[in-house]
C-alpha positions as a Python dict, from the first residue, in 0.01 Angstrom:
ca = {
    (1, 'X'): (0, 0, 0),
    (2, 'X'): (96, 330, -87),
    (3, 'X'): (157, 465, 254),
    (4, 'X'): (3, 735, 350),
    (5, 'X'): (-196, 538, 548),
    (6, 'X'): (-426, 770, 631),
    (7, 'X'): (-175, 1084, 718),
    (8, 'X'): (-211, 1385, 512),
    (9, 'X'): (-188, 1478, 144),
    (10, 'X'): (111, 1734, 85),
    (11, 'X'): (375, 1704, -213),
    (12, 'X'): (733, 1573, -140),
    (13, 'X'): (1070, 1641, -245),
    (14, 'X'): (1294, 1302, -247),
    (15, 'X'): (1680, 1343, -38),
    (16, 'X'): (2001, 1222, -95),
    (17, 'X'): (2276, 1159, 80),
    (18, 'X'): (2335, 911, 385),
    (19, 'X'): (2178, 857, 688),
    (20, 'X'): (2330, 753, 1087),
    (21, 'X'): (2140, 451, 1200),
    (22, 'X'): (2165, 329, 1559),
    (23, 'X'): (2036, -12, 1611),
    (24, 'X'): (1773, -59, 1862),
    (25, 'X'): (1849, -160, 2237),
    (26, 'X'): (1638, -480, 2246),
    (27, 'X'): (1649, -750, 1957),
    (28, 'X'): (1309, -750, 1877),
    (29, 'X'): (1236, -487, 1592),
    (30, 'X'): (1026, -202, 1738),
    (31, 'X'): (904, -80, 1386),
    (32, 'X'): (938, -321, 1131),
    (33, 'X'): (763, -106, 923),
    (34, 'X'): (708, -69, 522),
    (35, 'X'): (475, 83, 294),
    (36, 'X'): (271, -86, 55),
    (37, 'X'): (430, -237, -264),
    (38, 'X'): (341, -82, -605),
    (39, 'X'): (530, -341, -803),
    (40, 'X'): (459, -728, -782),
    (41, 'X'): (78, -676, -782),
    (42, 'X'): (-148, -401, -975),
    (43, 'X'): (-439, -592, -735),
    (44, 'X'): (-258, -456, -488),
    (45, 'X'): (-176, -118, -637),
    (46, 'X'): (-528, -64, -639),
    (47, 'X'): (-600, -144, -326),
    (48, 'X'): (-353, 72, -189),
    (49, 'X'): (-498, 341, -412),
    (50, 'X'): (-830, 320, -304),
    (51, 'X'): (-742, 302, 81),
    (52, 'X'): (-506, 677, -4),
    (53, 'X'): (-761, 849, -132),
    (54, 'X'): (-985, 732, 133),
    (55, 'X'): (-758, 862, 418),
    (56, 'X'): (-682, 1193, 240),
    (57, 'X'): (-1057, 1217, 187),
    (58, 'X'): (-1120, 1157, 539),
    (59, 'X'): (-809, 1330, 712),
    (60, 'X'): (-783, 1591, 449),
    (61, 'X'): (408, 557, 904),
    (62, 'X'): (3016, 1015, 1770),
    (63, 'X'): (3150, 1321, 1649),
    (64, 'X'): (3121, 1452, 1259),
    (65, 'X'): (3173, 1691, 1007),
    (66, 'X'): (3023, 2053, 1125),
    (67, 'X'): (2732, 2078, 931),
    (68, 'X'): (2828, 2476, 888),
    (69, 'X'): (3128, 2361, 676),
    (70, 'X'): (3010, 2123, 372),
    (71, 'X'): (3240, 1946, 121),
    (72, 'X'): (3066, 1874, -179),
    (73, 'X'): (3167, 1575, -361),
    (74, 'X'): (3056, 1676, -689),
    (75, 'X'): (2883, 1986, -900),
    (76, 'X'): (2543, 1796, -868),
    (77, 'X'): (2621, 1585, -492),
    (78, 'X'): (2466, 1746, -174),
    (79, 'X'): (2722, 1879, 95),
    (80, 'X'): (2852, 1557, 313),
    (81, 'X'): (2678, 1757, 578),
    (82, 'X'): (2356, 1700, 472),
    (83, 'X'): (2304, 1400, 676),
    (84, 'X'): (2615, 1351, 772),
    (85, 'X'): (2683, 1278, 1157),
    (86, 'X'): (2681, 1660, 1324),
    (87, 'X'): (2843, 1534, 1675),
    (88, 'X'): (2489, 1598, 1845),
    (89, 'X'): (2397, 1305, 2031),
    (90, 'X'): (2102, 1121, 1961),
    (91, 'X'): (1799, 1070, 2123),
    (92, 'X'): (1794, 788, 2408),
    (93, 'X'): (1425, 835, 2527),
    (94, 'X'): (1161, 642, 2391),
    (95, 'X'): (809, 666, 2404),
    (96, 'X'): (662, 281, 2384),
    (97, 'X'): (822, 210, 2094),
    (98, 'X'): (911, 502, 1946),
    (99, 'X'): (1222, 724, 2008),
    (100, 'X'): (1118, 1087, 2203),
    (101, 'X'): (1301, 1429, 2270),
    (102, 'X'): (1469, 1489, 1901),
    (103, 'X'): (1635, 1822, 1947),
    (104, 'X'): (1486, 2114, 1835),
    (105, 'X'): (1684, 2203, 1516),
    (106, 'X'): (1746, 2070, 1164),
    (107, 'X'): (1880, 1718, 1292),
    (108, 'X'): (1606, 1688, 1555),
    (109, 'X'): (1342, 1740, 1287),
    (110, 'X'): (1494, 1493, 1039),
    (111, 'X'): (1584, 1245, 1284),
    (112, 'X'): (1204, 1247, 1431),
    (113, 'X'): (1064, 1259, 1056),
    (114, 'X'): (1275, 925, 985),
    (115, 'X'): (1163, 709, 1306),
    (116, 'X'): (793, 853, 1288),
    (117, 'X'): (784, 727, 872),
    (118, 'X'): (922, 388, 1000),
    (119, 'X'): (644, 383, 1278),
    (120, 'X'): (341, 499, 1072),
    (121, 'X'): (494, 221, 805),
    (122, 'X'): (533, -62, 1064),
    (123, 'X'): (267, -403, 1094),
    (124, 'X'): (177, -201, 1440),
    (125, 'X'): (-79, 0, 1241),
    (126, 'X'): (-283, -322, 1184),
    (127, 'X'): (-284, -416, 1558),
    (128, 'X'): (-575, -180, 1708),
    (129, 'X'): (-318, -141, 2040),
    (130, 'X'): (-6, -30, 1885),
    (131, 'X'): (-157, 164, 1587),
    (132, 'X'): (-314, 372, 1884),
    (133, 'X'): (4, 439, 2037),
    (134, 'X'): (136, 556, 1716),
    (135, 'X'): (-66, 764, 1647),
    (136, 'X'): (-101, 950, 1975),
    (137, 'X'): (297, 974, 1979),
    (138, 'X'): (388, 1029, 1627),
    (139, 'X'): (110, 1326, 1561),
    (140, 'X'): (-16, 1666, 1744),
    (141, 'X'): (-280, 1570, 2023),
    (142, 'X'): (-567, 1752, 1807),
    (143, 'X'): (-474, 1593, 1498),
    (144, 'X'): (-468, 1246, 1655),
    (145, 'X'): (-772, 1264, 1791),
    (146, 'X'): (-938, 1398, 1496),
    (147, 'X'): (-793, 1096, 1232),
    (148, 'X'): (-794, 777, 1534),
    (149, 'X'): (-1203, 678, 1487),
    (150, 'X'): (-1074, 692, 1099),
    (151, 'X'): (-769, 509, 1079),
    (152, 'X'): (-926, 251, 1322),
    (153, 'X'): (-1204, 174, 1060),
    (154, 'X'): (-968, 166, 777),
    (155, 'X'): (-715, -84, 904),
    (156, 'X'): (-998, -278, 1031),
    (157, 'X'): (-1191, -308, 695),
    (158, 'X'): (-1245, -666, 609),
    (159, 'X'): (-1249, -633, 263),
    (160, 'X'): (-932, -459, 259),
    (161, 'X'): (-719, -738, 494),
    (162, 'X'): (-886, -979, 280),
    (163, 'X'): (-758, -845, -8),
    (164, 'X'): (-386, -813, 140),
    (165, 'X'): (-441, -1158, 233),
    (166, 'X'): (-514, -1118, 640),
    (167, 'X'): (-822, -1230, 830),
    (168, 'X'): (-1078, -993, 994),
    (169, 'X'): (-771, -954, 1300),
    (170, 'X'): (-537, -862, 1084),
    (171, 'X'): (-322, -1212, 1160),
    (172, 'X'): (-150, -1401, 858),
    (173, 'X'): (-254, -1721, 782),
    (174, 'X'): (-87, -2007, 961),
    (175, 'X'): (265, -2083, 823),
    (176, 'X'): (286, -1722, 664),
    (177, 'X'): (452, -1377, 805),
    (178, 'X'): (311, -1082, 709),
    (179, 'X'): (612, -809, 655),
    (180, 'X'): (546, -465, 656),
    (181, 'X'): (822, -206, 704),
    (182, 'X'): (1003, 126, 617),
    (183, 'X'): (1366, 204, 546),
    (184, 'X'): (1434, 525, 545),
    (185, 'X'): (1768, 620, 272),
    (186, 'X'): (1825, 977, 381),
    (187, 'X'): (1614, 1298, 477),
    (188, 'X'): (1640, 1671, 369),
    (189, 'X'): (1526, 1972, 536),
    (190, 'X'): (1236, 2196, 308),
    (191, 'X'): (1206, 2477, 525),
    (192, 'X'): (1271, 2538, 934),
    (193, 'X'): (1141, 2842, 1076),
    (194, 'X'): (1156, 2835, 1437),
    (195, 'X'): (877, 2563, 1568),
    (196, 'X'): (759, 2463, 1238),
    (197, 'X'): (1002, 2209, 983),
    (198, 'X'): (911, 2054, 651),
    (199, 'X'): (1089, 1755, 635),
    (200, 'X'): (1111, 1523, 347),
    (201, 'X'): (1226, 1153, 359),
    (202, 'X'): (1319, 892, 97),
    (203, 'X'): (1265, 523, 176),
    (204, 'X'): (1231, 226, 37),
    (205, 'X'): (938, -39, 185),
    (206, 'X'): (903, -410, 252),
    (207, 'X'): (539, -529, 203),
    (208, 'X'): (358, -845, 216),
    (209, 'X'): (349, -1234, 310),
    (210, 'X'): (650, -1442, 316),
    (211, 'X'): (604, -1790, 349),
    (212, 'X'): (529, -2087, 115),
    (213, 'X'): (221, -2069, -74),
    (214, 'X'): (172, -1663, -31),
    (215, 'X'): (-39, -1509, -273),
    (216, 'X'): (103, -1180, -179),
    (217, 'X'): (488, -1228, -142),
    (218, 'X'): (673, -926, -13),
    (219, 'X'): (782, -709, -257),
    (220, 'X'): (1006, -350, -233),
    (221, 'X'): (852, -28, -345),
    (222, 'X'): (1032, 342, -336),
    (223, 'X'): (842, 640, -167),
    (224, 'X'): (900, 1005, -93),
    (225, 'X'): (703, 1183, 241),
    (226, 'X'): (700, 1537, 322),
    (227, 'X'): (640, 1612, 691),
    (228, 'X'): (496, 1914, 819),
    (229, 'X'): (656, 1891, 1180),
    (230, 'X'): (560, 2134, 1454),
    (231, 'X'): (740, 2189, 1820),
    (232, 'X'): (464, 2063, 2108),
    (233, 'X'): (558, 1984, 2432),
    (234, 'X'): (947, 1945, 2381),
    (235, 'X'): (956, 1761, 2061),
    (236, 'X'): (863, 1766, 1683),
    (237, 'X'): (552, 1620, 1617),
    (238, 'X'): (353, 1575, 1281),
    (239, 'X'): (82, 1794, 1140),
    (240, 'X'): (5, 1662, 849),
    (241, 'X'): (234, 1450, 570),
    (242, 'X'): (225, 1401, 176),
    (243, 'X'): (375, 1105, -10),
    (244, 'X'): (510, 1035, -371),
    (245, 'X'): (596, 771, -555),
    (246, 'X'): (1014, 736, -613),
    (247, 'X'): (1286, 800, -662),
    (248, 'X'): (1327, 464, -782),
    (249, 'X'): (1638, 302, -832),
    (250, 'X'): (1679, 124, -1138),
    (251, 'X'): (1690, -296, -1026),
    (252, 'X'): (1992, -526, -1089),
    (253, 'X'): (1948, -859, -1231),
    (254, 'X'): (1930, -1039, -917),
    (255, 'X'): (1690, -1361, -832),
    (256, 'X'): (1428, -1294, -619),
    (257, 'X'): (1466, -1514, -280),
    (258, 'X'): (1264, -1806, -178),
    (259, 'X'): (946, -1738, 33),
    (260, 'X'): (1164, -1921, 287),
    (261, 'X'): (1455, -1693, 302),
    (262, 'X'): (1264, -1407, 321),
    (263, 'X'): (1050, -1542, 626),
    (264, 'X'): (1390, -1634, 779),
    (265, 'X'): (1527, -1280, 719),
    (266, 'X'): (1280, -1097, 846),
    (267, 'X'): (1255, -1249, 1127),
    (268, 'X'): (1630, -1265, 1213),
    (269, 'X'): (1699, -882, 1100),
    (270, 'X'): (1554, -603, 1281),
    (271, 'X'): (1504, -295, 1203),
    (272, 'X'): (1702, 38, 1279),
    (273, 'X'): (1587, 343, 1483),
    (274, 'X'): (1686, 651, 1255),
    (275, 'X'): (1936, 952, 1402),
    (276, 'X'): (2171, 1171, 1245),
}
C-alpha cells in the first residue's frame, strides 16, 4: 500500500545523501515497518490506491563533520553535511516504541521525521493497540484525535485485509509472516522556521506475506514523504504528511529469494531506529 496510510496529502521532495542509523536496544524490531508495494501486484496497487484516497478524503508511518562547513563531492552531490553525523547526540528516550526528545533544530526534525515514517509504516498499524500508540505519539494531540475513529475503521476493513491476504484480525494465515516495514535512505530539510520544519524523507518499503504458498509475497517499493513537523511539548511532532511515488532506483538482475529466506530474514533482521 501506498503509505500514507491515512496521514495527510502534501507534495514531497525526495533526499540524498546518507543517513546515521543506531540499532535498537532490544532484539526484537520495534518498527518493522514498510509501505505498501506498487510493483509485484497491480491488485494490490489498487488497493492501496483506493485506501489513499480514502484517508486523504477523510483526514484531508560520535562526532562529525560541522554541518556549517560542507564538502561537496561533486557539481550535482549534496554537501557531506547534509546528513552527515553533526556530533549531536542522539535521542535515548523512547516513548513505547518510538524514540522521544529529538532536538529542536534541523537534525532533531529529520531524525524524528525518519523514526515517525518507519512507525506509521510498521505491521503495528494493523494491531488496534499499537496503531493507537502511534498515532497518539507520532502526531499533534488535536490531529490524533481527529484521524484515530478513521484510521481505526480503515485498518480494520475486512475487505481490505482480505484483499492483502489477512483475516478480519489482521493475523497471517498459519505458516505465513506478514512483513510490513520502512527504510528510510536519507532525509532533507524543506524549510525550518523556528517551531515549524518541513521535512522530506526517501525510503524504500518491505510489504507483504512471506512464506510458502503466499499469494502476496513481499515485494520492495520506493516512496517520498514530506512532513509538516511542529514543536509541542518538547519535541517535533507531525501535522500533516504528503507522499510520492520514487525515486526509484533502477533494479539489478538479481533472483528474487525463496518465500523461505525471506520469512527467515525478516525475522532474524531487525530494524534500525533513525538519528543523524
Amino acid at each position: 500500500m501506498s503509505h500514507d496510510d491515512g496521514y495527510g496529502t502534501d507534495a514531497g521532495v525526495g533526499g540524498t545523501g546518507q543517513t546515521r542509523t543506531r540499532l535498537p536496544d532490544s532484539a526484537s524490531d520495534p518498527y518493522g515497518g514498510a509501505r505498501r508495494p506498487a510493483r509485484s501486484s497491480r491488485g494490490l496497487v489498487t488497493v492501496v490506491g483506493v485506501v489513499v484516497l480514502l484517508i486523504a478524503a477523510i483526514a484531508f508511518a560520535n562526532q562529525g563533520d560541522d554541518p556549517t562547513t560542507p564538502t561537496p563531492t561533486s557539481d550535482n552531490a549534496p554537501a557531506d553535511s547534509a546528513t552527515a553525523p553533526t556530533g549531536v547526540r542522539p535521542v535515548e528516550g523512547k516513548h513505547g516504541e518510538i524514540p522521544k526528545g529529538f532536538a529542536h533544530d534541523a537534525q532533531g526534525a529529520q531524525s524524528a521525521a525518519a523514526n515517525y515514517a518507519v512507525a506509521l509504516g510498521s505491521d503495528g498499524m494493523f494491531d488496534a493497540a499499537r496503531r493507537r500508540a502511534i498515532v497518539s505519539t507520532v502526531y499533534l494531540p488535536d490531529v490524533a484525535a481527529a484521524r484515530q475513529a478513521d484510521l481505526d475503521r480503515v485498518y480494520s476493513n475486512k475487505d481490505f485485509l482480505t484483499r492483502i491476504g489477512l483475516d478480519a484480525n489482521a493475523k497471517a494465515p498459519k505458516g505465513l509472516t506478514f512483513i510490513s516495514r520502512t527504510n528510510p535512505v536519507g532525509s532533507k530539510v524543506e524549510k525550518l522556521e523556528g517551531d515549524t520544519a518541513n521535512v522530506s524523507v526517501w525510503y524504500s518499503t518491505l510489504f507483504g506475506l512471506a512464506g510458502e504458498g503466499s499469494t502476496n509475497p513481499v515485494a520492495e517499493s520506493w516512496y517520498t514523504n514530506t512532513f509538516e513537523l511542529r514543536w509541542n511539548n518538547g519535541d517535533w511532532k507531525i501535522a500533516s504528511f504528503t507522499q510520492k511515488d520514487g525515486p526509484v532506483p533502477v533494479g539489478r538482475d538479481q533472483a528474487a529469494s525463496s518465500a523461505e529466506e525471506m520469512a527467515n530474514a525478516v525475522s532474524q533482521f531487525g530494524g534500525f531506529t533513525y538519528a543523524r
